[in-house]
C-alpha positions in Angstrom: 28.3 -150.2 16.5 25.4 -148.3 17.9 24.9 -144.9 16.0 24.1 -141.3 17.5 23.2 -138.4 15.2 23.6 -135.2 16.5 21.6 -132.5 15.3 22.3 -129.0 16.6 24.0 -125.4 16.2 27.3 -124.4 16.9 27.4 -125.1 20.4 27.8 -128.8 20.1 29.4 -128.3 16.4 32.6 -127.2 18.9 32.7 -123.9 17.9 34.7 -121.5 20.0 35.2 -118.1 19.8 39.4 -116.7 19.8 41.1 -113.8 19.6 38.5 -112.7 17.3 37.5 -115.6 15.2 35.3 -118.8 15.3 37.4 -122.0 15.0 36.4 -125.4 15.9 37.2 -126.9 19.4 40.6 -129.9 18.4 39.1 -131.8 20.8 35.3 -131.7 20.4 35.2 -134.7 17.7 33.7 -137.8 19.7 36.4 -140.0 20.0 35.8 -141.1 23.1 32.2 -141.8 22.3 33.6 -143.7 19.1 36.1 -145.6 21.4 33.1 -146.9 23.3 31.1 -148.5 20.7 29.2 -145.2 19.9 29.7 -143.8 16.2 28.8 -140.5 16.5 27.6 -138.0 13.6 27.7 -134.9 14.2 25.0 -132.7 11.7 25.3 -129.6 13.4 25.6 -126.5 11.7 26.7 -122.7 13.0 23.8 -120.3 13.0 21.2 -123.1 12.9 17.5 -122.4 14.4 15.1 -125.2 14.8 13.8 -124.6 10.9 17.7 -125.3 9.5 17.8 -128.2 11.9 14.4 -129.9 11.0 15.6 -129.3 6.9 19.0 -131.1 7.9 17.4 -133.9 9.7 14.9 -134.4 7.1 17.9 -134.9 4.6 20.7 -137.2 7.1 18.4 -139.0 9.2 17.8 -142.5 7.2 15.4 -145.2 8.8 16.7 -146.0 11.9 17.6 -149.3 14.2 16.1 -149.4 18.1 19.7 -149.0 19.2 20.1 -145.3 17.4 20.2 -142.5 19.5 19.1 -138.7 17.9 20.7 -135.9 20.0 18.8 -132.4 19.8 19.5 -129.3 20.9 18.4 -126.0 19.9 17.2 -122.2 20.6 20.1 -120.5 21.4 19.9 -119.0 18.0 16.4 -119.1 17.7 15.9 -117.1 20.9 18.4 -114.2 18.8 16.9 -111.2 17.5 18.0 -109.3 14.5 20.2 -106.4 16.9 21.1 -104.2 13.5 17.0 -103.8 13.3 16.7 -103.3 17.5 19.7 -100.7 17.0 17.9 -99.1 14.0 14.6 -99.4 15.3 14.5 -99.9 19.4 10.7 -98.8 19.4 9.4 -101.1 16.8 8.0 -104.8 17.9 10.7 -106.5 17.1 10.6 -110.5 17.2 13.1 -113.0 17.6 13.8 -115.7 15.0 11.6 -118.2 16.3 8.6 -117.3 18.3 8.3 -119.3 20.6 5.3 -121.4 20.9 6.8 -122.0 16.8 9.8 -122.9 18.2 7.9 -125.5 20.2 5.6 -126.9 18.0 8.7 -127.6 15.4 10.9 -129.3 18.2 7.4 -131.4 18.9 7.9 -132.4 15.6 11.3 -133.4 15.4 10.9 -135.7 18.2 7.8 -137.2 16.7 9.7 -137.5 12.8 13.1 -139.8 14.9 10.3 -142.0 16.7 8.6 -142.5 13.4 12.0 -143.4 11.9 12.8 -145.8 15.1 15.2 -143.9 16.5 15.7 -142.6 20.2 15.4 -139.0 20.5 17.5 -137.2 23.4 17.3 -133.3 24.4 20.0 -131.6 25.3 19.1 -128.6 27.5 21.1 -125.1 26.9 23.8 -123.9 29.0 23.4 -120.5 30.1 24.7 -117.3 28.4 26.6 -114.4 29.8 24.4 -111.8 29.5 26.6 -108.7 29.8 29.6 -110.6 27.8 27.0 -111.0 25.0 25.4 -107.7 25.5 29.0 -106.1 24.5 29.4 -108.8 21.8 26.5 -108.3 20.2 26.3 -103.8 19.9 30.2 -104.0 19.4 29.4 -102.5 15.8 25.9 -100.8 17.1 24.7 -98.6 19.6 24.6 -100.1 23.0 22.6 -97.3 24.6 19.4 -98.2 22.0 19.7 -101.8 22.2 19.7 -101.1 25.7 16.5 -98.8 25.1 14.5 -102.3 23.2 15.8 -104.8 26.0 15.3 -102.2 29.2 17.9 -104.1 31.1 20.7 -106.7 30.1 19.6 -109.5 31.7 16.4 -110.2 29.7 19.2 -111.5 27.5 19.4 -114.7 29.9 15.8 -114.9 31.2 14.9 -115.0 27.3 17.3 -117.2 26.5 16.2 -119.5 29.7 12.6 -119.4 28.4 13.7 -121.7 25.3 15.5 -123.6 27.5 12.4 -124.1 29.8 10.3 -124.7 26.5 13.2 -127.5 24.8 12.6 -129.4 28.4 9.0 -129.2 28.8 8.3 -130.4 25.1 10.8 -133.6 25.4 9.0 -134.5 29.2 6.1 -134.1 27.2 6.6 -136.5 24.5 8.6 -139.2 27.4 12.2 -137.7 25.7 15.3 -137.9 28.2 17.2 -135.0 29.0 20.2 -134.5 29.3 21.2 -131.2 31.8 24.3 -129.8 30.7 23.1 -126.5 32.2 23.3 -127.4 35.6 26.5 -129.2 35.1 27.7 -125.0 34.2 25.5 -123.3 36.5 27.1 -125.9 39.4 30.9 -124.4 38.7 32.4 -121.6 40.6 31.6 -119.3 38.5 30.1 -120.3 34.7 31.7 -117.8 33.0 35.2 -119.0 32.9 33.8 -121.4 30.8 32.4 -119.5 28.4 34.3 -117.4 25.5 34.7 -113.7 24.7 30.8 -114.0 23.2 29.7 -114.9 26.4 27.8 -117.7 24.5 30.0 -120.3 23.1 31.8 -122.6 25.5 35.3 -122.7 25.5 37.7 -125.9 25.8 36.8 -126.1 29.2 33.4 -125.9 28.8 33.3 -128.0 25.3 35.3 -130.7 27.7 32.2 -129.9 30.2 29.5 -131.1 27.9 31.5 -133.7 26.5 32.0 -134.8 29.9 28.1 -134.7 30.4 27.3 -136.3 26.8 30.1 -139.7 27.6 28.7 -140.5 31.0 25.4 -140.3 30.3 25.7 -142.1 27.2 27.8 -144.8 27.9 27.0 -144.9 31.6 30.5 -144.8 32.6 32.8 -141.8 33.6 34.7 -140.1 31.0 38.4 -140.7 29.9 40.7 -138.0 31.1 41.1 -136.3 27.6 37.6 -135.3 27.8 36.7 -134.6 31.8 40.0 -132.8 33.0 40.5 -129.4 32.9 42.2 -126.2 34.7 40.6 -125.3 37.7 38.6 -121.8 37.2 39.9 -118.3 38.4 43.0 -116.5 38.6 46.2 -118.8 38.0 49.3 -118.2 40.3 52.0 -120.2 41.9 52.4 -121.3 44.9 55.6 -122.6 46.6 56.9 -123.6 42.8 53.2 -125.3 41.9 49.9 -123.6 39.9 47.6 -122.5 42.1 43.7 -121.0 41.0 42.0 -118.8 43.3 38.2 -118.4 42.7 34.7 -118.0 44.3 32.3 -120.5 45.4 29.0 -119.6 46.6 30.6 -116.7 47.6 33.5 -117.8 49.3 37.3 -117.6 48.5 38.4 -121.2 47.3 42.2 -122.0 46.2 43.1 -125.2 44.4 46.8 -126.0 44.2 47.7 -128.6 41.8 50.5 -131.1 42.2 53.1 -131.5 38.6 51.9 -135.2 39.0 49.0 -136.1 40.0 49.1 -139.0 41.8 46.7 -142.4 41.0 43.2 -141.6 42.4 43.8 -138.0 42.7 43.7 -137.7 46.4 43.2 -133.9 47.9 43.8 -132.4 51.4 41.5 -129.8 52.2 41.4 -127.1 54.4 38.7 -125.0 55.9 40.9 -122.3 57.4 43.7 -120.4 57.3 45.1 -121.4 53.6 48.7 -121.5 53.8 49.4 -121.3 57.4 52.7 -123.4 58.6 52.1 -125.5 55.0 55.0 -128.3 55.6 52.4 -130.9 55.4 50.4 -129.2 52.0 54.0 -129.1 50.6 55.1 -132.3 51.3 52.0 -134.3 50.0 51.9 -131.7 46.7 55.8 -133.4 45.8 53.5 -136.8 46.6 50.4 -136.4 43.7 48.1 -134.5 46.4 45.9 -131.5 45.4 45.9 -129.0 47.8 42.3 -127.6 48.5 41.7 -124.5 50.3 37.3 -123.3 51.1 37.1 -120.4 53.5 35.1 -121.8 56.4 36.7 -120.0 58.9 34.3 -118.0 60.8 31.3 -120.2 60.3 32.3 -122.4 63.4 31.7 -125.8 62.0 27.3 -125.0 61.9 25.1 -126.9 59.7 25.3 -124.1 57.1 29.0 -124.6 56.9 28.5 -128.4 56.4 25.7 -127.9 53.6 28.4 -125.0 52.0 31.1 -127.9 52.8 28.8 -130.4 51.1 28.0 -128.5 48.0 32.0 -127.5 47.5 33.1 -131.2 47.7 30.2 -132.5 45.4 31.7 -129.5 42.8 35.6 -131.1 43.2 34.4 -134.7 42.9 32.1 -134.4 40.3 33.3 -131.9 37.9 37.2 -132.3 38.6 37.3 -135.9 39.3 39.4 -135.2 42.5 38.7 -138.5 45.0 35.8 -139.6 46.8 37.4 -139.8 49.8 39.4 -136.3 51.3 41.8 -136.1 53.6 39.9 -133.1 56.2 42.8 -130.9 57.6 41.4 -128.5 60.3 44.1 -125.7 62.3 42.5 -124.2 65.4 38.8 -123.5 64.7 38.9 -125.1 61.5 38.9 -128.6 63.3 35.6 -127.6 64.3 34.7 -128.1 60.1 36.9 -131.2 60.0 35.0 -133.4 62.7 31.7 -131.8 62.4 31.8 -132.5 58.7 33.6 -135.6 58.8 30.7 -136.8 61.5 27.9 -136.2 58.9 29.9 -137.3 56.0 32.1 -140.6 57.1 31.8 -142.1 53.3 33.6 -138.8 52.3 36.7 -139.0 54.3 39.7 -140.8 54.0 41.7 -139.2 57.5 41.6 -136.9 59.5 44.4 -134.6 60.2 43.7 -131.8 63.1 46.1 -129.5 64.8 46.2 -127.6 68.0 42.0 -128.2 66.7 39.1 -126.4 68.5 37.0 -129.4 69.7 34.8 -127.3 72.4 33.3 -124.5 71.8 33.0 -124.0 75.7 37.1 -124.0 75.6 37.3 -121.5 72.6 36.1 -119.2 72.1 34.4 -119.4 75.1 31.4 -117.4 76.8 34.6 -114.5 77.5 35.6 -113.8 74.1 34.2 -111.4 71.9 33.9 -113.6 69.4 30.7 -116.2 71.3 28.4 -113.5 69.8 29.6 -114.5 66.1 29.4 -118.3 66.9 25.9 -117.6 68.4 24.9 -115.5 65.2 26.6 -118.3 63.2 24.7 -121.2 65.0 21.3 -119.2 65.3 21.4 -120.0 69.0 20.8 -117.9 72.2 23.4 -117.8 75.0 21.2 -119.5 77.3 20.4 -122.7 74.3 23.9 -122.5 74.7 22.7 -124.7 77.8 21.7 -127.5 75.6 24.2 -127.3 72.4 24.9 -130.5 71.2 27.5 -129.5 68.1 30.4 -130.0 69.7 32.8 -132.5 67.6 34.1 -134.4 71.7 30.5 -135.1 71.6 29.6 -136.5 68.3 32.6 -138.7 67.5 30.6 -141.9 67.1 30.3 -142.0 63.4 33.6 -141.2 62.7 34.9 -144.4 65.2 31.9 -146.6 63.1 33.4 -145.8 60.0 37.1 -146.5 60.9 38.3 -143.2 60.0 41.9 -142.4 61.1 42.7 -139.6 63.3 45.8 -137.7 63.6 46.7 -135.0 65.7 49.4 -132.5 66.7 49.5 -130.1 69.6 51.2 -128.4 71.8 50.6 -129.3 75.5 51.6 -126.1 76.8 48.8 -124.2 74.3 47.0 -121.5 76.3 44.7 -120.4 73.2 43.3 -123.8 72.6 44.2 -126.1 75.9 45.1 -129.9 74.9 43.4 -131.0 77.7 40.1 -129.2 77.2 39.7 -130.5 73.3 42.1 -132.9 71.6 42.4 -134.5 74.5 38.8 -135.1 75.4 38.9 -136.5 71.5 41.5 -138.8 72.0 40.0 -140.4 75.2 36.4 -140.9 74.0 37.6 -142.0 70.3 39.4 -144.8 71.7 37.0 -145.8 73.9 34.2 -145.7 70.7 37.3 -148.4 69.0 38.8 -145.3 66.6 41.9 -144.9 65.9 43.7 -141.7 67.2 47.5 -140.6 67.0 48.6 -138.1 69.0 51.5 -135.8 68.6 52.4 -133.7 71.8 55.0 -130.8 71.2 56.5 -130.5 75.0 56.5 -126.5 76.0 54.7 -125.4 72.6 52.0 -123.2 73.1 49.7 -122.7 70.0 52.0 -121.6 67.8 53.9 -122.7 65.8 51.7 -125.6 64.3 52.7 -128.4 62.4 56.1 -129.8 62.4 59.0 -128.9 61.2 60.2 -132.4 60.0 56.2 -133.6 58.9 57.0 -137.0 57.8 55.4 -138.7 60.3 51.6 -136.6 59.6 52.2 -137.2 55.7 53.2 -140.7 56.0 50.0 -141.5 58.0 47.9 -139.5 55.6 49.7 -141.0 52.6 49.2 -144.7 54.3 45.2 -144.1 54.8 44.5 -143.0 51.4 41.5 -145.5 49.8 43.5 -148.5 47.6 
């Protein structure tokens, strides 16, 4: 069995902080690592700076095999200052526990002592610190206002804490160590400090389940087992129609996950780009069928290139950190199918369906050079009315590699809709994806104008979305 030491403080020790006390993380103990050939053990100690980890490696680490791996990572501690001295004392020179070109040289040698033992040395970087959850922590006993005085503003906090960081990653390039970046895999959530405890330095299960996450598929190469890698969604839990539902922000946009009681096999997801919760008999009917619900507030960016990169950057965050499919089912109401094709078109590997209704497919047709709202989409698109002249972004006129990828269509309207004609969009669609060889349904509501959407009796949408799912 191939062995990993681990070497660090109480980060990757598990410890969390609760309801007012440390205690270890139950599920921070390697088993899956173990479970893949990896026999993990784990030396790391609360409290410990790079000097208490060198002094502990020197005693654990034995002459190693080339197949040993040595995991490091340090500074969060040694980054600390002394805050009774800064709140006795906020004019004196105070320094942190490790200086840091010290803190350097010693991680220098640590890497240097596990390649003279033959082992493998691997970094693991720091994730980041909540500054003004640790400032409180930390003068909870002191005074705040001359801790304050030595630090000049709260966030040097994080900047000094980064500059370890930067100094733990340029050391193991330096020496040809790998890193492993659990900081990005924080700084890429919603928002990082849902993942962090009361401290606003230790993870908590959800982020100890974050690193371990990072440490499996790195390691072994593979994804990680579902013990490890799922976890609640972040932001404020609610229900929804009977099922959880988190709201939260997202590069600064409202996102709302709703989570089915059983989640079916791939865990598929419908997501919308507008108008969350709107005539909903299609998110309810696929949430009693395993779907996640997904909900990224779109709405008034008119399907530009900046809502497809925000698009982009939300759906890498859904796949990658809570294992939801490759493959989405895009549902766009009314200007949201402006997102749902115009995303789809750039992103055809992404998609499983399409499911569009009453959908704005022209922007010519809605709003339209008479509505107030062209100057938005003309703001939105960085365009003048007269480029207008030229605009190529309209999803009837880049349908081609949605047809070359075989992506199902569905679509319900009403053909009586004097907001957003049939004729002038879906239409147009329809016509021009069939002759490109896509497949297109269309469901026409006889006298409905555009509202009410969906349909009162969805089956026939949900079947179709259930029946183009990847196998």
């Amino acid at each position: 069995m191939r062995q990993l030491f681990i070497f660090s403080d109480s980060v990757i020790k598990g410890v969390m902080h609760e309801n007012g006390r440390y205690k270890l993380c139950e599920d921070h103990d390697f088993a899956s690592l173990n479970a893949r050939g990896i026999e993990a053990h784990n030396h790391s100690k609360m409290g410990a700076t790079i000097r208490t980890g060198l002094d502990i490696m020197r005693r654990k680490l034995t002459p190693c095999d080339e197949e040993t791996l040595v995991l490091l990572s340090f500074g969060g501690n040694d980054c600390d200052f002394d805050w009774k001295s800064v709140s006795d004392d906020p004019e004196a020179a105070h320094i942190c526990k490790t200086p840091l070109e010290t803190f350097k040289q010693k991680y220098a040698r640590m890497l240097e002592t596990i390649k003279r033992f033959g082992g493998k040395p691997v970094v693991l970087n720091l994730p980041p610190i909540d500054s003004g959850r640790y400032f409180r922590w930390i003068s909870r006993n002191l005074s705040p206002s001359r801790i304050l005085r030595f630090l000049k503003e709260v966030g040097f906090i994080g900047r000094w804490q980064e500059m370890f960081n930067i100094a733990a990653v340029q050391v193991a390039s330096a020496a040809g160590v790998p890193v492993i970046d659990i900081r990005s895999a924080f700084l890429a959530q919603p928002d990082f400090r849902s993942y962090l405890c009361a401290d606003g330095i230790h993870p908590n299960e959800q982020g100890a389940a974050l690193i371990a996450g990072e440490l499996y598929r790195t390691l072994t190469g593979n994804e990680a087992p579902k013990i490890v890698t799922e976890q609640p969604f972040p932001g404020k839990k609610s229900q929804w129609e009977g099922f959880d539902r988190y709201d939260f922000i997202c590069n600064a946009r409202k996102a709302t996950v709703v989570v089915p009681r059983k989640v079916a096999e791939g865990h598929p997801w419908i997501w919308r780009p507008a108008f969350f919760g709107a005539f909903p008999s299609v998110d309810k009917a696929l949430l009693e069928k395993g779907f996640h619900v997904v909900y990224y507030d779109l709405t008034h960016l008119y399907g530009s290139p900046r809502a497809q990169r925000l698009g982009t950057d939300f759906y890498d965050i859904m796949r990658r950190y809570y294992r939801l499919s490759s493959k989405v089912t895009l549902e766009g109401f009314s200007r949201g199918g402006l997102f749902a094709f115009n995303w789809g078109a750039k992103n055809p590997d992404k998609v499983a369906c399409i499911y569009v209704d009453a959908p704005v497919c022209d922007v010519f047709s809605w709003p339209g050079r008479h509505r107030e709202l062209w100057s938005g989409l003309l703001a939105e698109w960085g365009l003048t009315d007269e480029q207008m002249n030229n605009f190529k972004g309209n999803p009837i006129d880049n349908l081609e590699p949605l047809a070359d990828a075989g992506i199902p269509v569905i679509s319900v309207c009403g053909d009586s809709d004097r907001t957003v004609p049939y004729e002038e969009n879906m239409k147009i669609v329809a016509d021009r994806y069939r002759a490109l060889g896509g497949l297109v349904e269309i469901i026409l509501k006889p006298g409905c104008d555009h509202h009410p959407h969906s349909l009162e009796n969805p089956e026939a949408v949900v079947d179709f979305i259930v029946r183009n799912q990847p196998d």
